[in-house]
C-alpha positions in Angstrom: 13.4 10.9 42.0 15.9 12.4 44.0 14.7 14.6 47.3 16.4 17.8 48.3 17.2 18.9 51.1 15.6 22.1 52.3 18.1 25.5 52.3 18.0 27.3 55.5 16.9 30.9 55.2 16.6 34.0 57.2 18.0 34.6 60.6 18.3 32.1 63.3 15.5 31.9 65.5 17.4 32.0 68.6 20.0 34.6 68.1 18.6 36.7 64.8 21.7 36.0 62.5 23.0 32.8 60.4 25.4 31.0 62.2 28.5 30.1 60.1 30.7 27.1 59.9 34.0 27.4 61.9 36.7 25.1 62.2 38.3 24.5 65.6 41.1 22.2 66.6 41.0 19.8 69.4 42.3 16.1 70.5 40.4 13.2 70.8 39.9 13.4 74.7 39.3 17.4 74.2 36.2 16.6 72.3 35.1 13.7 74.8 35.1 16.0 77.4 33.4 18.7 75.1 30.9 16.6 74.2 30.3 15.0 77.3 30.2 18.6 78.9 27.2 19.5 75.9 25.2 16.4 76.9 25.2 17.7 80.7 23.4 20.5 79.3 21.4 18.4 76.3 23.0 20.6 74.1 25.1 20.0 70.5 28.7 20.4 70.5 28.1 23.7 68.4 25.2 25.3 70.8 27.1 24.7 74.0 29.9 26.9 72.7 27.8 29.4 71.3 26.7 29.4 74.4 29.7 30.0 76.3 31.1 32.5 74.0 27.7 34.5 74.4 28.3 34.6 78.5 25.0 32.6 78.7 27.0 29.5 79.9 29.3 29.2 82.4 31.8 26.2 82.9 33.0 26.1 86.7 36.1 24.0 88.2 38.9 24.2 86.6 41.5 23.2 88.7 45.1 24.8 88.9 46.6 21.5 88.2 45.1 21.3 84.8 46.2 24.2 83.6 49.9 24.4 81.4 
């Protein structure tokens, strides 16, 4: 017998809406540094920049030099 997987329903308990899946672009080293930047925090990839995006986060030290 085959086992389902429960659907999500409702709102999300943190923020009080559904988030939905987006599609975002990076290299390889851009999501190494992502992701090692969301295990700082103990955070997943996708709460880390909710969280940023939201203004709860803040990501400090970005040097001059790094910028194009």
């Amino acid at each position: 017998m085959e086992t389902q997987k429960p659907k999500r329903k409702g709102r999300d308990q943190l923020y009080g809406e559904l988030k939905k899946p987006t599609m975002i672009a990076l290299t390889p080293t851009g999501v190494e540094k992502l992701d090692a930047l969301a295990a700082e925090f103990s955070l997943s990839r996708s709460e880390f920049i909710e969280r940023i995006a939201r203004r709860m986060l803040s990501v400090q030290g970005i040097e001059q030099s790094q910028i194009l």
